[in-house]
C-alpha positions in Angstrom: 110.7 133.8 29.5 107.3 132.1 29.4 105.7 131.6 32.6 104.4 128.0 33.5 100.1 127.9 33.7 98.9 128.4 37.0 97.1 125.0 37.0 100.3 123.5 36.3 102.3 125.0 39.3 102.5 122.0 41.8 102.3 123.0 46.3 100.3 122.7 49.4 97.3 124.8 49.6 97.0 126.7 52.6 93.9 124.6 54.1 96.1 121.3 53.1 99.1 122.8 55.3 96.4 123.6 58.5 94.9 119.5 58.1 98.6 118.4 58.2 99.9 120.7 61.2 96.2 119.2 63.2 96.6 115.8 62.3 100.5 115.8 63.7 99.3 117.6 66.5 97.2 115.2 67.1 99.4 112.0 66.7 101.8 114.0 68.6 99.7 114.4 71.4 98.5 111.0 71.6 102.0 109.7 71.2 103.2 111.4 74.3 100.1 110.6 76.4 101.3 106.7 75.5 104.9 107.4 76.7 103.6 109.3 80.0 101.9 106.6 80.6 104.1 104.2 80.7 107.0 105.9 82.0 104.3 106.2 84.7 103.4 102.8 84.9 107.2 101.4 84.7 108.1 104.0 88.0 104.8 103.0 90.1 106.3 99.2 89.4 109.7 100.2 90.1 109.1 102.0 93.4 106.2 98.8 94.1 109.2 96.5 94.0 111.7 98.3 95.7 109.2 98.3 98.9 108.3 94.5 98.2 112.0 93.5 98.2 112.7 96.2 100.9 109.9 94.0 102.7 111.3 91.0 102.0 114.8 91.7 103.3 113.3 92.8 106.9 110.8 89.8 107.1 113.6 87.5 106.2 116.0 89.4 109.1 113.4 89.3 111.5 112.2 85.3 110.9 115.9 84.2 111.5 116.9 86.8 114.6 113.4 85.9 116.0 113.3 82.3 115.1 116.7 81.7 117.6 115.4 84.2 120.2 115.7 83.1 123.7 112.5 81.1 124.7 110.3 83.4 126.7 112.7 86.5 125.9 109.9 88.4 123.5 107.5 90.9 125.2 105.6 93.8 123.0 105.4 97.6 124.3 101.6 98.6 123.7 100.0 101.5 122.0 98.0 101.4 125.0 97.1 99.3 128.0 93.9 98.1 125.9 95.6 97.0 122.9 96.5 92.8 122.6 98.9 94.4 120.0 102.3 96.2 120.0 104.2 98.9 118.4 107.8 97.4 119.4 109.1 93.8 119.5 111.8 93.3 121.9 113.4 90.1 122.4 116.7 88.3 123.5 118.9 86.5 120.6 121.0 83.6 121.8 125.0 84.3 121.1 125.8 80.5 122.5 124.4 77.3 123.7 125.9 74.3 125.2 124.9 71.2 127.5 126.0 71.5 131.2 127.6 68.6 133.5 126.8 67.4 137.2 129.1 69.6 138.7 127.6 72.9 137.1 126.3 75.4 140.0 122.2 74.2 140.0 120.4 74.9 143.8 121.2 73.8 146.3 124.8 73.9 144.9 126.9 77.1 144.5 130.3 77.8 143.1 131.5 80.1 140.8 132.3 78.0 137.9 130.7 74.9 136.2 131.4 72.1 133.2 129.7 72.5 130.2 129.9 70.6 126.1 131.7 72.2 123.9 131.3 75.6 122.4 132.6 76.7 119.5 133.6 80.0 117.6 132.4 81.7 121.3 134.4 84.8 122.8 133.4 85.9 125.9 132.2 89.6 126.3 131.9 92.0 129.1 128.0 92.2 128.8 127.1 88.0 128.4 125.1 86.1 130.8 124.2 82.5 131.0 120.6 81.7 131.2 118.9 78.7 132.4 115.5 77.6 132.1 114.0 80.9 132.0 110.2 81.3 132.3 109.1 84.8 132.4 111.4 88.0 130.6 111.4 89.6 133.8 113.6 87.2 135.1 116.4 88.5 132.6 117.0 91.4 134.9 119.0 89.7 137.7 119.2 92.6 140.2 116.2 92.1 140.9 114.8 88.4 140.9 118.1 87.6 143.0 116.5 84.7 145.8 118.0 83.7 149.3 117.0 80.6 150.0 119.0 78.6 153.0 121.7 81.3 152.5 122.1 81.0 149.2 121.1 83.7 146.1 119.6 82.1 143.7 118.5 83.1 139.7 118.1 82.0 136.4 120.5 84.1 135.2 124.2 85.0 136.0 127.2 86.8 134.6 129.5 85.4 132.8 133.0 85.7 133.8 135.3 83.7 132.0 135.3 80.2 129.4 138.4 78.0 130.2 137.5 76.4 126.3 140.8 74.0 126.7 138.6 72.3 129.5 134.9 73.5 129.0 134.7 75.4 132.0 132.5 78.5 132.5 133.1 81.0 135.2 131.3 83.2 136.9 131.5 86.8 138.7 131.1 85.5 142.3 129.2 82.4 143.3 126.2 81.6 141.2 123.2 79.0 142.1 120.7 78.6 138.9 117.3 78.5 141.0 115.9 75.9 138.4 117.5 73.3 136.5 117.1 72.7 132.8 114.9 69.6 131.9 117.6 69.1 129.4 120.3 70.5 130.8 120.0 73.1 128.2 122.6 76.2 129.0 122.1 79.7 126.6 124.4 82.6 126.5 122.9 86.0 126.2 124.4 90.0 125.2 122.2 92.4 124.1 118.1 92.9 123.9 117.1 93.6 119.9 113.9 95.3 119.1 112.1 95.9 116.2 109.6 98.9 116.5 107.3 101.4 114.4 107.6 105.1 114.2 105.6 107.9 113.7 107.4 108.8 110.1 105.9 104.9 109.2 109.2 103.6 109.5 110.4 99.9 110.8 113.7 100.1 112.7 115.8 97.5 114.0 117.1 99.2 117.5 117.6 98.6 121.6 114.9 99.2 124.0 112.3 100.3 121.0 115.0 103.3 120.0 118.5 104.5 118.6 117.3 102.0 115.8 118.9 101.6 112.1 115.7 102.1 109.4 115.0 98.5 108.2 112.0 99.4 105.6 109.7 102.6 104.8 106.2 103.3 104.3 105.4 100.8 106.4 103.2 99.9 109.7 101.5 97.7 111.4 101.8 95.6 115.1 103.7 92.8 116.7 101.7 90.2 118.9 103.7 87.2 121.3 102.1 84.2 122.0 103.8 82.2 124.9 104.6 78.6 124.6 102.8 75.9 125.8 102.8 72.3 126.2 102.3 71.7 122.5 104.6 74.6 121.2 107.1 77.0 121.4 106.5 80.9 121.4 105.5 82.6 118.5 105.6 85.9 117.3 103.3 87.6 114.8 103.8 90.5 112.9 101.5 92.6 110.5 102.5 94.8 108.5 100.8 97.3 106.5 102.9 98.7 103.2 102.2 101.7 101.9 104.3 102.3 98.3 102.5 105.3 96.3 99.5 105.3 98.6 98.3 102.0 97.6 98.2 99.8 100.7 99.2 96.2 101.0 98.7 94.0 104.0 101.3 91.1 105.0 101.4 89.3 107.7 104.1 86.5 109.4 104.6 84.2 112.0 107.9 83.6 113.3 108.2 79.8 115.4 111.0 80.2 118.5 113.2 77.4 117.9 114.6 76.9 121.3 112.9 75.6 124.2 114.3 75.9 127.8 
């Protein structure tokens, strides 16, 4: 059989076959430098959004549990005795609030129960206390701002006993006297200090007492500062925070207005 001319025969020459296998090397290479990229770009975004919206969540939690805080409730733990600023946020959240009558146990009069409005969707717990007009947040801790006067102890805050709601009667463990009276006749009903606090692992937890908290947001810091009201406003309470997603820092910063006054 005759065989076909050598410049007939039709193939890749050996340099041919080296350009190809370079220049696919090449587009390959490039090609996965574009995908690394953005599958890169797409996480950075990802795990930038999941700390905004974590963000979000605990600002928006701590503007309402803040904004209907017991006026004069918030105080701030310090780094240090120097610092206007605080590492934990601990404040008193209002469970009820009603309007009291004449007959309600203001000084000079004592009794162990008193008339009040209306309240409703309110159960009674072991730990509640009725407040009224409080000024200073020491004066939540009524062992000890207990006053005599004439025979009679005196605070702003007592312990609640009992609600009669058929007749809108609230009752008290022993005889109370409220030392001040409300310029409203404003009456709150307290349970349990909440505070929001930073740790060392730049964590924001939600807690009692600035510990044994739940983790509200991570790769986060920052500082809490209270401003007491005055004759023009309520209290406010300012937080900044410092986020921290992939090592690029953010800084935020609110101000949460105490709705209630006493």
């Amino acid at each position: 059989m005759a065989r076909t001319p050598l410049f007939l025969q039709k193939g890749f020459t050996l340099i041919e076959l080296v350009t190809v296998i370079i220049i696919l090397s090449a587009l390959g290479i490039a090609t996965s430098r574009y995908i690394t990229t953005g599958v890169d770009l797409y996480t950075d975004i990802t795990d930038r959004d999941k700390s905004l919206n974590s963000a979000r969540f605990m600002m928006e939690r701590l503007r309402r549990e803040v904004s209907n805080a017991l006026p004069n409730s918030a105080t701030i733990e310090k780094y240090n005795v120097t610092d206007n600023d605080g590492w934990c946020l601990t404040f008193t959240p209002i469970v009820a609030s009603s309007i009291y009558a004449g007959d309600f146990p203001i000084f000079p009069l004592s009794k162990s129960s008193g008339s009040i409005a209306t309240i409703s969707d309110y159960t009674v717990e072991a730990e509640d206390k009725a407040v009224v007009y409080l000024l200073e947040q020491s004066e939540l801790n009524a062992s000890n701002t207990v006053q005599a006067i004439s025979g009679i102890n005196t605070n702003n805050v007592w312990a609640i006993d009992g609600i009669n709601a058929s007749q809108d009667i609230l009752t008290f463990t022993g005889d109370a006297s409220f030392l001040l009276a409300s310029p409203a006749k404003r009456l709150y009903i307290i349970r349990n200090n909440i505070s929001y606090y930073f740790n060392s692992n730049n964590e924001l937890r939600r807690g009692s007492q600035c510990a044994d908290g739940v983790l509200m947001a991570e790769n986060i810091s920052g500082s809490f500062s209270v401003k007491d009201a005055t004759l023009q406003r309520n209290g406010l309470v300012q937080a900044k925070f410092l986020l921290d997603p992939n090592g690029e820092r953010m800084p935020v910063e609110q101000t949460v207005h105490i709705n209630n006054v006493p």
